[in-house]
C-alpha positions as CSV (number, residue, x, y, z in Angstrom):
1,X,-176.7,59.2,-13.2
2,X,-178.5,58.6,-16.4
3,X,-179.4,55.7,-17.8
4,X,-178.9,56.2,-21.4
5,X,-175.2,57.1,-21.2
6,X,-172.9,54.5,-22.7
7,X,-171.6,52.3,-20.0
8,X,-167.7,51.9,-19.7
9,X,-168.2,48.1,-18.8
10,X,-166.9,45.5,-21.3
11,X,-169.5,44.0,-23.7
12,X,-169.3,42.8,-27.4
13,X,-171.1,45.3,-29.1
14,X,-174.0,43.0,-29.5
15,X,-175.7,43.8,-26.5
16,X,-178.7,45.2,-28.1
17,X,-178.8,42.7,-30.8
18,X,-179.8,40.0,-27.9
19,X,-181.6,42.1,-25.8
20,X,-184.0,42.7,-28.6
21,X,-183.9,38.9,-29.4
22,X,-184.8,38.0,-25.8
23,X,-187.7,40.6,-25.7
24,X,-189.0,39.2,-28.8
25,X,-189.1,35.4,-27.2
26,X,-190.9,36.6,-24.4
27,X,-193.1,37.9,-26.9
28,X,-193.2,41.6,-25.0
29,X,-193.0,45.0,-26.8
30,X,-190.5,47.4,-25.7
31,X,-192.9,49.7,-24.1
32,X,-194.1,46.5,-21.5
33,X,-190.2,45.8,-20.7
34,X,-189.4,49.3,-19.7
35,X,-192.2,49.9,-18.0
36,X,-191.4,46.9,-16.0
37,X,-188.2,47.7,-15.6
38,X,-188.6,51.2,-14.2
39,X,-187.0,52.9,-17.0
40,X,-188.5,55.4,-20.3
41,X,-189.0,53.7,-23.3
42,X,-186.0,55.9,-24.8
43,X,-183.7,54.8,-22.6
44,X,-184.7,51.2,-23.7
45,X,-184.9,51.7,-27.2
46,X,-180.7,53.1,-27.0
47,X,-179.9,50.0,-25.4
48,X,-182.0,48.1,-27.7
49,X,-180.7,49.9,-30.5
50,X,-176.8,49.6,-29.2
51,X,-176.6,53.3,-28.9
52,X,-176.2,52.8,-25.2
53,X,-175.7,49.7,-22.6
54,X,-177.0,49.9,-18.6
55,X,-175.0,50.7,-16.3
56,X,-174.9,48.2,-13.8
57,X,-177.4,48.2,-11.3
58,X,-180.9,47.9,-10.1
59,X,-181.9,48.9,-13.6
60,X,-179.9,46.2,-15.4
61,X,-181.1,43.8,-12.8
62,X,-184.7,44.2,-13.2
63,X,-184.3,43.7,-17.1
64,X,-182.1,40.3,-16.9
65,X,-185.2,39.1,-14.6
66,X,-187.8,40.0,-17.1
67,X,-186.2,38.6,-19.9
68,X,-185.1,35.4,-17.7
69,X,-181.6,35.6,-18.7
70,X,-178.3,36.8,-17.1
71,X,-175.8,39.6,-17.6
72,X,-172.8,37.5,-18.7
73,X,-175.1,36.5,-21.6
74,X,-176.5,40.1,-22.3
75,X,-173.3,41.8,-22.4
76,X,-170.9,39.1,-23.8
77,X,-172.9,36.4,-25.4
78,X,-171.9,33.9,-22.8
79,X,-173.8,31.5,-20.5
80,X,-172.8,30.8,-17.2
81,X,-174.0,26.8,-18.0
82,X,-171.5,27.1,-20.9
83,X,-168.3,28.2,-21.9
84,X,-169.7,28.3,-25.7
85,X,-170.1,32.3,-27.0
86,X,-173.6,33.2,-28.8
């Protein structure tokens, strides 16, 4: 399955918005976190852009650990410490 395709799970449509913010603190270019993450640099510019999400997997793993976040707060804005939204 590819990567790029829009993912059917629920998220707020912000998605990208955060991921790009959470690159950005890490102070990485897009090229370094796909690279780590095993994936092309399209496929992370669409989710970066919001034209796609990740479906989940090993793929979506590998970025929450390189960014040092988690997928509650990448797709929905929430942390798990928290019930307060982003």
């Amino acid at each position: 399955m590819n990567a790029i395709y829009p993912s059917q799970e629920r998220h707020d449509g912000r998605f990208g918005a955060r991921l790009r913010r959470l690159r950005l603190q890490q102070s990485m270019t897009q090229a370094e976190v796909a690279e780590l993450a095993g994936i092309s640099l399209r496929t992370y510019r669409n989710w970066e852009s919001g034209k796609a999400v990740p479906y989940p997997g090993w793929r979506r793993r590998r970025v929450v650990e390189i960014l040092r976040t988690d997928v509650d707060f990448l797709l929905l804005g929430v942390r798990k410490d928290s019930d307060a939204f982003d």
